[in-house]
C-alpha positions in Angstrom: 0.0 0.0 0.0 0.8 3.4 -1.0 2.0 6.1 1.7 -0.5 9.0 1.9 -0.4 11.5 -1.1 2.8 9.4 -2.6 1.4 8.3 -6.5 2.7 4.9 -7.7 4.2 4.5 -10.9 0.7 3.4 -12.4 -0.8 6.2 -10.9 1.8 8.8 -11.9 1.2 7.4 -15.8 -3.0 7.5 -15.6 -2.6 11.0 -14.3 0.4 12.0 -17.3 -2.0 10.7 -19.7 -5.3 12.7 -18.0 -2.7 15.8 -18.7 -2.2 14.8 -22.0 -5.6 14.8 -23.3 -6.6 17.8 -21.2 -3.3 19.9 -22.8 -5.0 18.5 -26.7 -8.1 19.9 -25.2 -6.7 23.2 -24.7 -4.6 23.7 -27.3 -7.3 22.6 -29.4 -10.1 24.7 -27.9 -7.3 28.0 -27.8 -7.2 27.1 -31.6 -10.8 27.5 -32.5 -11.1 30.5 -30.4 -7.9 31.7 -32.5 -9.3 31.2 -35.8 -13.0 32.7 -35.0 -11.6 35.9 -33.7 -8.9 35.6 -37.3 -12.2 34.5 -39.3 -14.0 37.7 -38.0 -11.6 39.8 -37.9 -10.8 39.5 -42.2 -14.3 38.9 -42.9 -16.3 41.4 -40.7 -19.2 38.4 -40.5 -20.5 36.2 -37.5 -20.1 33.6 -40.2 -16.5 34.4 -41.6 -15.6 33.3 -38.2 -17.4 30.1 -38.2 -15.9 29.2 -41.4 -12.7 30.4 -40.2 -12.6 28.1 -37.0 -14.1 24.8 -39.6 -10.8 25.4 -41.7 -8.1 25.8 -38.5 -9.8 22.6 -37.5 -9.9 20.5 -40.9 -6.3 21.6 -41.4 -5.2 20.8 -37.8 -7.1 17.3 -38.5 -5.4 16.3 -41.6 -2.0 17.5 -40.1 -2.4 15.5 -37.1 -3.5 12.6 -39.0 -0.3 12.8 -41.1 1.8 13.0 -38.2 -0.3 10.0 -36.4 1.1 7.8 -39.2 3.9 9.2 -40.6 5.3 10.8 -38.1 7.8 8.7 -37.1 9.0 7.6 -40.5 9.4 12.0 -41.2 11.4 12.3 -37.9 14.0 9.5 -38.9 14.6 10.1 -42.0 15.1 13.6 -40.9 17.5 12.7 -38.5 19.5 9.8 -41.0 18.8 7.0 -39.3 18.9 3.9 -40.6 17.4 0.6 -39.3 19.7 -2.1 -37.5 18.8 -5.6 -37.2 20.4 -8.6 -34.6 23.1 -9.3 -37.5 24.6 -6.0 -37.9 24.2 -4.7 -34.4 23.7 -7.7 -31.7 25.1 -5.8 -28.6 22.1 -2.9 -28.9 19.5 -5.5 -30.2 20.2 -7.5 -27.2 19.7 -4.8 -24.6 16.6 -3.4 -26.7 15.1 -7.1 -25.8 15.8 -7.1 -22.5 14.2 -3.5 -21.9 11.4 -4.7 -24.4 10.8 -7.6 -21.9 11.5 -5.7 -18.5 8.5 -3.2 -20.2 6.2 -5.6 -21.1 5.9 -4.2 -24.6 6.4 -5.5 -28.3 10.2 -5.1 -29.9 10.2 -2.1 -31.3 12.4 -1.1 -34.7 15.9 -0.3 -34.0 17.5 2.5 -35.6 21.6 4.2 -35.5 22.1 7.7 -36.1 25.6 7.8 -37.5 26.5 10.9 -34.9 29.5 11.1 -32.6 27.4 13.1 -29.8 26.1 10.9 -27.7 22.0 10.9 -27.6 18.7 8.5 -28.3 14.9 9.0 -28.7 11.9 6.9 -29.5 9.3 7.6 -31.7 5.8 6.3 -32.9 2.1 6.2 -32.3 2.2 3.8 -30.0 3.7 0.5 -28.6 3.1 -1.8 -31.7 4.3 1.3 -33.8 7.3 2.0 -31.9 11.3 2.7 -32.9 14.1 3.7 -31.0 16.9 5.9 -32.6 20.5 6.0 -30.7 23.3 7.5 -32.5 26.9 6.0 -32.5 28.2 8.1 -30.2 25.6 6.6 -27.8 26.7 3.4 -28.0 30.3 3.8 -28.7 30.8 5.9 -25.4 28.4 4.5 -23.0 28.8 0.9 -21.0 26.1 -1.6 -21.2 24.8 -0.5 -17.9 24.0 2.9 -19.2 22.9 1.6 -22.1 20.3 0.3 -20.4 19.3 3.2 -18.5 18.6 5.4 -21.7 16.8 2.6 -22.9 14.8 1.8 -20.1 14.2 5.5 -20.3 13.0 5.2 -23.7 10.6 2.3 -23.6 8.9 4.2 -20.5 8.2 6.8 -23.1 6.4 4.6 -25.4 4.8 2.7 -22.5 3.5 6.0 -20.9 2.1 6.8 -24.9 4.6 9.9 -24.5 5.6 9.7 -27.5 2.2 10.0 -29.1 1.5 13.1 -27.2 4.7 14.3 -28.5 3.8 14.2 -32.4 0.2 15.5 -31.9 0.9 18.3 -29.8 3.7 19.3 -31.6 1.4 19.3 -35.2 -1.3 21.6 -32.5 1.3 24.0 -31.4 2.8 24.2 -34.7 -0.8 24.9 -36.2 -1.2 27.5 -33.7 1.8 29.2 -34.7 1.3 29.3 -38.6 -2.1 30.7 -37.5 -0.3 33.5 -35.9 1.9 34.0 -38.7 -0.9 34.3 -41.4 -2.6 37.1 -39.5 0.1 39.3 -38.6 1.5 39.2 -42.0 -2.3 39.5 -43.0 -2.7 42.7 -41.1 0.6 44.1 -42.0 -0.3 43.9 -45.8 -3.6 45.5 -44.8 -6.0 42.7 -45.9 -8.0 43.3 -42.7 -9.6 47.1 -44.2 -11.7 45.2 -46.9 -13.2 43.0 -44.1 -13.7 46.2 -41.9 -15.2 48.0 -44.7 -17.5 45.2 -45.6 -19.0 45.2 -42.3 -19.8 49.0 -42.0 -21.6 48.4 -45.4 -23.8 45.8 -43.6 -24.7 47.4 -40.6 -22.2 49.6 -39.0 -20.9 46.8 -37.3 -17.4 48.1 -38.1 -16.2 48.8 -34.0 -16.4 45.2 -33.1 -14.0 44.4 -36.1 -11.9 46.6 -34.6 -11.8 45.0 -31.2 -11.6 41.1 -33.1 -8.7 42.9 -34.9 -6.9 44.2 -31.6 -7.5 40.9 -30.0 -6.4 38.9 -32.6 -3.2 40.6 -32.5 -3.0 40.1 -29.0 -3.5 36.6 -29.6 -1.4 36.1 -32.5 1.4 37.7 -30.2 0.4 35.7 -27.0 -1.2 32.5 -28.0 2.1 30.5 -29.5 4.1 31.7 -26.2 1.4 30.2 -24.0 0.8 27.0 -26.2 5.0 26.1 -26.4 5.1 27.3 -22.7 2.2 24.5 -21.6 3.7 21.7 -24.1 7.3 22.2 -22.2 6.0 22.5 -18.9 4.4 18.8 -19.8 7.2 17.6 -21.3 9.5 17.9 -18.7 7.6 16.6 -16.5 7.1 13.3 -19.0 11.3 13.4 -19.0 11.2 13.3 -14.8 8.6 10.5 -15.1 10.7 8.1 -17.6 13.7 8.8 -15.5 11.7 7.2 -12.6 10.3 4.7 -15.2 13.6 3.8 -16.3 14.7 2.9 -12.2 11.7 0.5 -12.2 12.5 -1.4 -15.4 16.2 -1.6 -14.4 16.4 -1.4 -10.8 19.4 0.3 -11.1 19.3 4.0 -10.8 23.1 4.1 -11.5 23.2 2.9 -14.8 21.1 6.2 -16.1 22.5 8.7 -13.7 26.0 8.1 -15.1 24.5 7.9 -18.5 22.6 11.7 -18.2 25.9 12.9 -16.6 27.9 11.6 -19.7 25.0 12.9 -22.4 25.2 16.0 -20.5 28.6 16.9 -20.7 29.7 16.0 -23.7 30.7 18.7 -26.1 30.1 17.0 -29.2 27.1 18.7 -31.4 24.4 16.7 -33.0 24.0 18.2 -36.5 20.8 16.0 -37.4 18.9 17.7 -34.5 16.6 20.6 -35.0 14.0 22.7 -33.2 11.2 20.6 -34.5 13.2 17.1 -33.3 14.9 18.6 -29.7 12.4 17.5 -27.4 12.1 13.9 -28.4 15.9 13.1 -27.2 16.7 11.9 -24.2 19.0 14.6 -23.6 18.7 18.2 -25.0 20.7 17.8 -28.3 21.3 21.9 -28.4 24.1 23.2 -26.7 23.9 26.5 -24.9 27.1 27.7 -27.0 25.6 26.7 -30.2 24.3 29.9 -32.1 21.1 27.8 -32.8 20.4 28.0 -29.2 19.5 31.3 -29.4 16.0 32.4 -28.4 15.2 29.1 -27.7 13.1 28.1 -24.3 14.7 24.5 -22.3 13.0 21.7 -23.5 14.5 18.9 -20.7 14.3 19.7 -17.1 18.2 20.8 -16.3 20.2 17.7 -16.2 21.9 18.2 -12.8 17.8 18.3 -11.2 17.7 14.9 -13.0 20.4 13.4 -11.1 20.1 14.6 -8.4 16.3 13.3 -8.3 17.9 10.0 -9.2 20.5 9.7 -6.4 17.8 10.5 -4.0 16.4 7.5 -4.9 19.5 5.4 -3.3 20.3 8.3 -1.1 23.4 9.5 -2.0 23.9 13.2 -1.3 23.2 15.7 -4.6 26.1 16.3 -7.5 29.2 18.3 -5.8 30.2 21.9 -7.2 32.7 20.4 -9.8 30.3 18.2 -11.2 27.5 21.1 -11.3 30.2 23.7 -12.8 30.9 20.4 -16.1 26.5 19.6 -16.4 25.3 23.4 -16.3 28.0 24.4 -18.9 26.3 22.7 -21.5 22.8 22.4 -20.6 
């Protein structure tokens, strides 16, 4: 039995996945919303609205539906991996197995990055759908123990359906954010006058276009920063709950510190990572001294708070300052 207000594993995943579809909810809800006040705004009709929030939707449908299936096969061949099998790689096809057993969950496809920087991800729909992507680096710098650990880590992504929230909610964000885009380049151009125009001609309705105009820009302004800012606050608590997900499978919370502390610090860049790709790796694949970096908002909780939750777990005492000064450097 449970100690009072301590979640079990189980319990932590039901209440991830409650998140999940509460974050589509909202996302998806602040894109309607989004699109009436757009639809108004141009049009200067009740109707344009409507029309305007059927289209974000349909187009946010058949984006996510692209992603739900070919998701995964866009973000690997985007990142160059190619598919491994037990002749050609044994070593990682025989820890893959093990995790795949320790998880309970169907072998997924394999797949090597040919990268010196150290990093994985997994990807897919869902558990029958599923492939895991480590790059060279990965497995030529890491022991099998550690190994394990980013696995482990892995697999408790696909087991907690992270990685499905990960491809829809990127397609809703992104949706949100072309939204944006259309309508301040829209109004900069000056397309919004004819709709404004149009409605004093119907019934001097022309003030409320104004107000759907000066909200839409407040929303076109506001509503990406708030959508990214929910999706990362979500996703780094997923990455805290695989760490603790990976400790169950392995029972070795060793393996995957040394593993994070080793990810973390090493200086080696990962040129196949992108914006759109970042926050599927285990490890942050952006260094802070890479000029790409700039602008950009965390999307891992910072590595040494990862270890450190980790060493709690067998007690040891947090990282000491010369190990902070080597993690935070690149982070």
């Amino acid at each position: 039995m449970n100690a009072p207000g301590v979640q079990s594993f189980y319990q932590q995943i039901a209440a991830n996945r409650r998140r999940s579809l509460l974050l589509v909810v909202v996302i998806t809800a602040l894109l309607a919303v989004f699109g009436f006040v757009i639809g108004f705004a141009v049009s200067g009709r009740w109707e344009g609205g409507i029309v305007a929030v059927v289209v974000a939707l349909v187009v946010a449908l058949l984006m996510t539906s692209v992603s739900y299936f070919a998701g995964d096969s866009i973000v690997l061949a985007s990142s160059g991996a190619r598919e491994v099998n037990e002749q050609n790689a044994p070593q990682l096809m025989n820890v893959v197995r093990e995790m795949a057993i320790a998880a309970n969950l169907p072998m997924p496809r394999v797949h090597v990055i040919n990268d010196t920087a150290p990093n994985a991800f997994a990807t897919g729909r869902d558990p029958a759908h599923a492939s895991v992507a480590v790059t060279t680096g990965l497995l030529d710098k890491l022991d099998r123990e550690e190994l394990q650990g980013v696995l482990a880590h892995e697999f408790s992504h696909v087991r907690n359906l992270d990685i499905r929230f990960a491809l829809l909610v990127a397609v809703l964000v992104g949706s949100i954010a072309l939204l944006a885009d259309f309508f301040l380049r829209f109004t900069f151009w000056g397309g919004i006058s004819g709709g404004n125009r149009s409605s004093r001609r119907e019934g001097g309705g022309g003030g409320l276009v104004i107000v759907m105009i000066v909200v839409g820009l407040i929303l076109a302004i506001v509503a990406p920063i708030v959508a990214r800012a929910v999706q990362l606050a979500v996703s780094r608590q997923r990455e805290y709950l695989a760490d603790a997900s990976s400790v169950e499978l392995t029972r070795n919370p060793y393996g995957l510190e040394r593993a994070l502390a080793k990810i973390g610090s090493d200086k080696e860049v990962l040129e196949v990572a992108n914006r759109a790709t970042q926050h599927l790796y285990i490890v942050n694949p952006i260094k802070k001294f890479e000029a790409r970096a700039s602008g950009l908002t965390s999307t891992h909780p910072p590595i040494v708070d990862r270890i450190n939750r980790l060493r709690a777990l067998t007690g040891q005492a947090p990282v000491d300052q010369q190990s902070l000064v080597a993690l935070t450097a690149l982070d």
